[in-house]
C-alpha positions in Angstrom: 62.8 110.5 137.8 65.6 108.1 137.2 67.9 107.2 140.3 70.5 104.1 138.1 72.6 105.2 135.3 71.3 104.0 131.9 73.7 101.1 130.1 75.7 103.6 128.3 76.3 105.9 131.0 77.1 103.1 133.4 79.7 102.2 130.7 81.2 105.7 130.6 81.3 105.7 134.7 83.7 102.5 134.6 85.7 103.8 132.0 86.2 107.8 133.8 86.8 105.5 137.0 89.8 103.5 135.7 91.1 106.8 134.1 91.0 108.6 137.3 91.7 106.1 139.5 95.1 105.6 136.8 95.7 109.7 136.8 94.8 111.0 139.4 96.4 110.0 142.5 99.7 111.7 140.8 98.2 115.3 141.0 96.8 114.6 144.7 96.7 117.6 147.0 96.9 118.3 150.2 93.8 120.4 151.7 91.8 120.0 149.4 89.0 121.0 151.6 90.6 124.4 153.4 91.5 127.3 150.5 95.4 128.4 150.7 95.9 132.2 151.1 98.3 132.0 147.9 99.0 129.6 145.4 102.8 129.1 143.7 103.7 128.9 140.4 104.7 125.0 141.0 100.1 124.9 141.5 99.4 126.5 138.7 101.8 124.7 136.7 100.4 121.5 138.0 97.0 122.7 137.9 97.5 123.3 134.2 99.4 120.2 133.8 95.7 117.9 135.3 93.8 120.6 132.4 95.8 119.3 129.9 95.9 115.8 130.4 92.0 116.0 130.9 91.6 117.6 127.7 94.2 115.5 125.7 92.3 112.7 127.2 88.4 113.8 126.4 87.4 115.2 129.8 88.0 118.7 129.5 84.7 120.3 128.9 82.7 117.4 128.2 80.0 119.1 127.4 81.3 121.0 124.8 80.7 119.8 121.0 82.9 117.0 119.3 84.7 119.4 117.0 85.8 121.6 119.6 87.1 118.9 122.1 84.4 118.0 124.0 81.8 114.8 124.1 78.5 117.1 123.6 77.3 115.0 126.5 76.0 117.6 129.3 75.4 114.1 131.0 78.7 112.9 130.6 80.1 115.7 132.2 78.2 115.6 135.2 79.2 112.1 135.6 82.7 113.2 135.3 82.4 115.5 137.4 81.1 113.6 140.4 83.6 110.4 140.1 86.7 113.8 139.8 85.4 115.2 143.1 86.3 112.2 144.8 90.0 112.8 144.4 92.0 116.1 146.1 92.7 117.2 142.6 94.8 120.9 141.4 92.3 123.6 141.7 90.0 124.6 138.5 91.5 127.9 137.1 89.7 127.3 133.8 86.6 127.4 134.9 85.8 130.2 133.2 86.8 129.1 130.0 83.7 126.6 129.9 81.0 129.0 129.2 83.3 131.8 127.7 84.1 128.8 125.0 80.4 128.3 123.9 80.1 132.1 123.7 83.3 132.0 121.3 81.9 129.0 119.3 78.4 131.1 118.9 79.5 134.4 117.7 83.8 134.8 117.0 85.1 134.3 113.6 86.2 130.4 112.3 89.9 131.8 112.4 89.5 132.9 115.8 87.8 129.4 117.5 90.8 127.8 115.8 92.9 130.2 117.7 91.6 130.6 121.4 89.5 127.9 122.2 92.4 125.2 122.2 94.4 126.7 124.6 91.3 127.3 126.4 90.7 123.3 126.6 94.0 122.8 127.7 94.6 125.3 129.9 97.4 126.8 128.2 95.3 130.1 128.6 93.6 131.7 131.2 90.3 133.2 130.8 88.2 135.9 133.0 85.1 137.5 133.3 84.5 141.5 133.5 80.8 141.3 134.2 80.3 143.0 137.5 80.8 146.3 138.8 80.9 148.1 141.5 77.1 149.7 141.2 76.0 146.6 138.9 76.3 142.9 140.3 73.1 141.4 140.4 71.4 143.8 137.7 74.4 143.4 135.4 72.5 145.4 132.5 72.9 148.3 135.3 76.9 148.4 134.1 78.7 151.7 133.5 82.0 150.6 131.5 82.0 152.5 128.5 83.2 151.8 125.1 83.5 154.2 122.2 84.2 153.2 118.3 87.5 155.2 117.0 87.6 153.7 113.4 87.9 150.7 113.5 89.0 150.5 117.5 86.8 150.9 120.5 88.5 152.8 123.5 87.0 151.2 126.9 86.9 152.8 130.3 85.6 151.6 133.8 86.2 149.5 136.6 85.4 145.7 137.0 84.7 143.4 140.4 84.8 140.6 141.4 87.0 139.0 138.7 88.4 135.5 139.8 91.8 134.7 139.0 92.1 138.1 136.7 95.6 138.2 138.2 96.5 135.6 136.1 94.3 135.9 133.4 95.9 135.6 129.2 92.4 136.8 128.3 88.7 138.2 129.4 85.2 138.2 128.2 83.7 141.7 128.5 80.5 143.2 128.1 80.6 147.3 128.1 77.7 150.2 127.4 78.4 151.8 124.3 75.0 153.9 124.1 73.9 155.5 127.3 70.8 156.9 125.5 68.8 153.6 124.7 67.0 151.5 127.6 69.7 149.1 129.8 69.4 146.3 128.0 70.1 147.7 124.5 72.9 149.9 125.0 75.8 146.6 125.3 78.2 145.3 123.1 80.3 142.0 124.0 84.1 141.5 123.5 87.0 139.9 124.3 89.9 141.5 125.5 94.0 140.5 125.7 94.5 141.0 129.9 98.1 142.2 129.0 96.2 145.1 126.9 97.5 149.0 127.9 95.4 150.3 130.5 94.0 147.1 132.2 94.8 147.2 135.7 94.6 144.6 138.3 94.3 144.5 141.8 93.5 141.2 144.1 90.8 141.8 146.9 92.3 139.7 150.3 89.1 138.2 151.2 88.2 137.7 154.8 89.0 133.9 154.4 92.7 134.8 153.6 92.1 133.7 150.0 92.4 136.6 147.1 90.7 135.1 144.2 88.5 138.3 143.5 89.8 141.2 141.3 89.3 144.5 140.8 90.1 145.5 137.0 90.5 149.0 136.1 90.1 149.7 132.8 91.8 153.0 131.1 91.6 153.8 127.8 92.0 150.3 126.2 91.9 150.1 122.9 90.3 147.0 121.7 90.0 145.8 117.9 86.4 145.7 116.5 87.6 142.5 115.6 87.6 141.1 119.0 83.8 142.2 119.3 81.6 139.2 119.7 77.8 139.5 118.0 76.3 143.1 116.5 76.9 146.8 118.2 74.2 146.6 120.4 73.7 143.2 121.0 75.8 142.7 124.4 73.1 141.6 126.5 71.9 138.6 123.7 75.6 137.5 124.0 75.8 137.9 127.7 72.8 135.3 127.7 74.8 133.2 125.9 77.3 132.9 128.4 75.0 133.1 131.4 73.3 129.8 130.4 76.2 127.7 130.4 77.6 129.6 134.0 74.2 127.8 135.0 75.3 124.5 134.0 77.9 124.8 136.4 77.1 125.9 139.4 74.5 124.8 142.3 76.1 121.4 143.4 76.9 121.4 147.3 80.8 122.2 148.4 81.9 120.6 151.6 81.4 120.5 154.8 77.8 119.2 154.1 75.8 117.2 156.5 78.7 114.3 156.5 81.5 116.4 157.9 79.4 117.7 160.2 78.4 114.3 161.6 81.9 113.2 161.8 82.7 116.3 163.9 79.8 115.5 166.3 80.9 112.4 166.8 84.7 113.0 167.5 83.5 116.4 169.9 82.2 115.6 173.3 80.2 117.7 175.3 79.3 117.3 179.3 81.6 114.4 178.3 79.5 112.7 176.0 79.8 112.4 172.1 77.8 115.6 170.9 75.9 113.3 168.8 74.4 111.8 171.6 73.0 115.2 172.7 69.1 115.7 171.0 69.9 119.3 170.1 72.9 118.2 167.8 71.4 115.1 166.1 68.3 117.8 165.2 70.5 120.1 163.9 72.3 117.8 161.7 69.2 116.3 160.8 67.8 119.1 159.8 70.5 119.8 156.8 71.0 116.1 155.8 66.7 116.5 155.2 68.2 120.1 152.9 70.7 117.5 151.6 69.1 114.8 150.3 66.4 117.3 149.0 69.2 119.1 147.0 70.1 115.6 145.6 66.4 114.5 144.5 66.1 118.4 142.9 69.9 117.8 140.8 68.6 114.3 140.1 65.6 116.5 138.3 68.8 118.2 136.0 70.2 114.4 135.6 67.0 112.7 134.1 66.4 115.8 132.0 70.3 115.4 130.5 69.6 111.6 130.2 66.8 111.8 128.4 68.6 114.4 125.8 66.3 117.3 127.3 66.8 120.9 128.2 66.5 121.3 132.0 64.6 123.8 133.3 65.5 126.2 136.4 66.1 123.9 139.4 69.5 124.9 139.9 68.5 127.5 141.1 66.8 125.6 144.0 69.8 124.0 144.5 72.5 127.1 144.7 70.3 129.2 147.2 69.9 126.2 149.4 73.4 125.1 149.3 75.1 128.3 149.8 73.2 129.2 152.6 73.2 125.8 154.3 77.5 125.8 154.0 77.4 129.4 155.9 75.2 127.7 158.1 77.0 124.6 159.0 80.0 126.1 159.0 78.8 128.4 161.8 77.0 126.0 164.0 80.6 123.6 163.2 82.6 126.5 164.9 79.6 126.8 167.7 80.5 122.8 168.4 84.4 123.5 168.7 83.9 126.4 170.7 87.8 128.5 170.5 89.5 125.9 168.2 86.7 126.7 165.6 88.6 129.9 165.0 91.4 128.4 164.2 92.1 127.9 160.2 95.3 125.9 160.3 95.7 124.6 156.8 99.2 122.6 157.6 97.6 121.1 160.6 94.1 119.9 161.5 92.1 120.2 158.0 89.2 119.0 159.5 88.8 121.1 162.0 89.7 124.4 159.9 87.2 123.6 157.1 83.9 125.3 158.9 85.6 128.4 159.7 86.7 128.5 155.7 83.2 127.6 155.0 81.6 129.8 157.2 84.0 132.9 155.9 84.0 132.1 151.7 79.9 131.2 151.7 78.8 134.7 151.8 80.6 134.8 148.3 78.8 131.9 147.0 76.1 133.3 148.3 76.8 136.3 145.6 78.6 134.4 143.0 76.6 133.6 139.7 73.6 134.9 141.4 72.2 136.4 144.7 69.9 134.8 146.9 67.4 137.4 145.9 67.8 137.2 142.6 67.4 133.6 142.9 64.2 133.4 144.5 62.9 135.9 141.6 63.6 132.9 139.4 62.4 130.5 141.4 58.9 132.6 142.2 58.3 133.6 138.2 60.0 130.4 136.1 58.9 127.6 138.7 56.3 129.1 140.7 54.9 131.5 137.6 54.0 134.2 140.1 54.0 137.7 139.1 57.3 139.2 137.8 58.6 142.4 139.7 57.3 145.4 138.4 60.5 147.3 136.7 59.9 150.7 136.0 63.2 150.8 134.6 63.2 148.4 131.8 62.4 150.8 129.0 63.6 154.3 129.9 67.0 155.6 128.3 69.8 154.4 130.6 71.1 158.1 131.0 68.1 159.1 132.7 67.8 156.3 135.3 68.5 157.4 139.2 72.5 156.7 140.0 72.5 158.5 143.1 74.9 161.1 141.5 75.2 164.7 143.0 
């Protein structure tokens, strides 16, 4: 494992530091740490104004390939990445677009990468994701969103969950079950689909941390162009891979309050009036995540020699997604514990803080669902890094239309 970056990657630090430290005190935010309930126009605006820059720059998507804007550096991103995160930037509304845009290079049309995946860069365009459902999150094959060829149009109907930022979304990557008579897996197709389309529908989910990223979409008799349809009838789930992978590159780091915060809190608390550091129940407690912590970092550093070395990484971030989602609910409840009544107050204008553990504690249970579930997590974990024995799944090869839905 290597700890130093090599020359070249030393070299690219420096040169993303003087960038940033050049850029990016002009898009500074203030709390950065605690999530608004609503964002304006004047956010988004400037959020896509930082997209922009990064991209016009050679930061936006780093690891996508030269020709499409990129640096085809997985490593260089990262490195990005972790110099950015020191500055109280515009939030990421594009996230999405970074592993719809490698789906869109693998399988769309050379006229349409020229069109879309530009604006995608930049952040000129919005992009979501209709994956889940209401009965299929975790077991996404499990979807029920139909689509049916008319000519040379497919008509789509269903409802979609959990769609971040579908409220302001110029377009969506969509898988759909357009054959309920083959097994799960072989009954998708994959498109892509204009959000301003007749018949999508979206609603925002308030969250119970005030925020209302999530989205229910409600699909009614859209009509999409077999044009937009991305790899063969039938091969929805191949192309659903496609975009899973790179999801993966982008998760599993740690969001704050980590181990640090927490520290800083028990020092500035008393209790019996002492510093709650001094008390041995506190320091275990925080020593106990810092130990999760610096375990996290060793298992990313894993990802970091694999990048450097120009190799495929295996499945470790998993690891570190099911630990750190479940550590931020955890400190942000045991942060709350330590302020006792103030810990239930989430003041964004006033002591930031202070309110980040009670956002923590309330948004974790989504990252604890997002790109993943804890259980589906450890199923990787125990068959692809463990190689114990896989689930049995008595479903995996009988026609979808005659698996159990609970319907009367």
């Amino acid at each position: 494992m290597d700890f130093n970056d090599n020359s070249e990657e030393a070299a690219f630090r420096a040169e993303v530091k003087s960038w940033l430290a050049k850029n990016a005190p002009k898009f500074a935010q203030k709390g950065s740490n605690v999530r608004r309930e609503d964002e304006s126009a004047e956010d988004i605006a400037e959020a896509k104004e930082w997209q922009a820059l990064k991209a016009d720059s050679g930061y936006a998507f780093i690891q996508w390939p030269k020709e499409y804007g990129g640096r085809g550096s997985p490593m260089q991103a990262v490195i990005y990445a972790q110099e950015e995160a020191k500055y109280p930037l515009p939030r990421n509304y594009f996230i999405i677009g970074a592993f719809a845009g490698p789906t869109l290079m693998a399988y769309a049309t050379e006229e349409q990468k020229a069109r879309y995946i530009r604006p995608m860069l930049r952040g000129e365009e919005v992009w979501c994701q209709l994956f889940s459902e209401p009965g299929a999150g975790s077991d996404l094959a499990g979807i029920r969103t139909r689509a049916e060829k008319e000519g040379d149009t497919w008509v789509v109907n269903g409802q979609k969950v959990w769609t971040t930022v579908a409220y302001m979304s110029d377009w969506a990557i969509l898988v759909t079950r357009h054959d309920t008579t083959l097994p799960k897996h072989m009954g998708l197709t994959y498109f892509f689909l204009d959000m301003k389309s007749p018949g999508v529908e979206v609603t925002r989910i308030r969250q119970i941390s005030g925020g209302s990223d999530f989205c229910e979409v409600f699909l009614s008799d859209v009509r999409i162009p077999d044009s937009q349809r991305l790899g063969e009838i039938g091969d929805g789930w191949s192309v659903c891979l496609t975009t899973l992978m790179n999801e993966r590159f982008m998760g599993g780091d740690a969001s704050r309050p980590d181990a640090k915060e927490l520290l800083g809190l028990a020092k500035r608390l008393k209790i019996d009036g002492k510093p709650a550091i001094e008390n041995p129940a506190v320091r275990e407690r925080i020593a106990e995540w810092y130990v999760q912590s610096v375990g996290a970092k060793f298992t990313k550093f894993r990802t970091l020699t694999a990048l450097s070395r120009g190799q495929t990484p295996g499945p470790e971030n998993s690891i570190l997604k099911l630990v750190n989602a479940s550590k931020l609910q955890d400190i942000g409840a045991y942060g709350m514990d330590l302020l006792g009544t103030a810990g239930i107050l989430a003041d964004v204008d006033g002591d930031e803080e202070t309110a980040q553990f009670l956002m923590a504690y309330l948004a974790a249970p989504g990252a604890r669902i997002a790109g993943g579930t804890d259980e589906i997590l450890r199923n990787i974990i125990a068959e692809r890094v463990l190689s114990l024995p896989s689930d049995i799944r008595v479903d995996k090869a009988l026609p979808f239309n005659k698996l159990a839905s609970g319907a009367k």
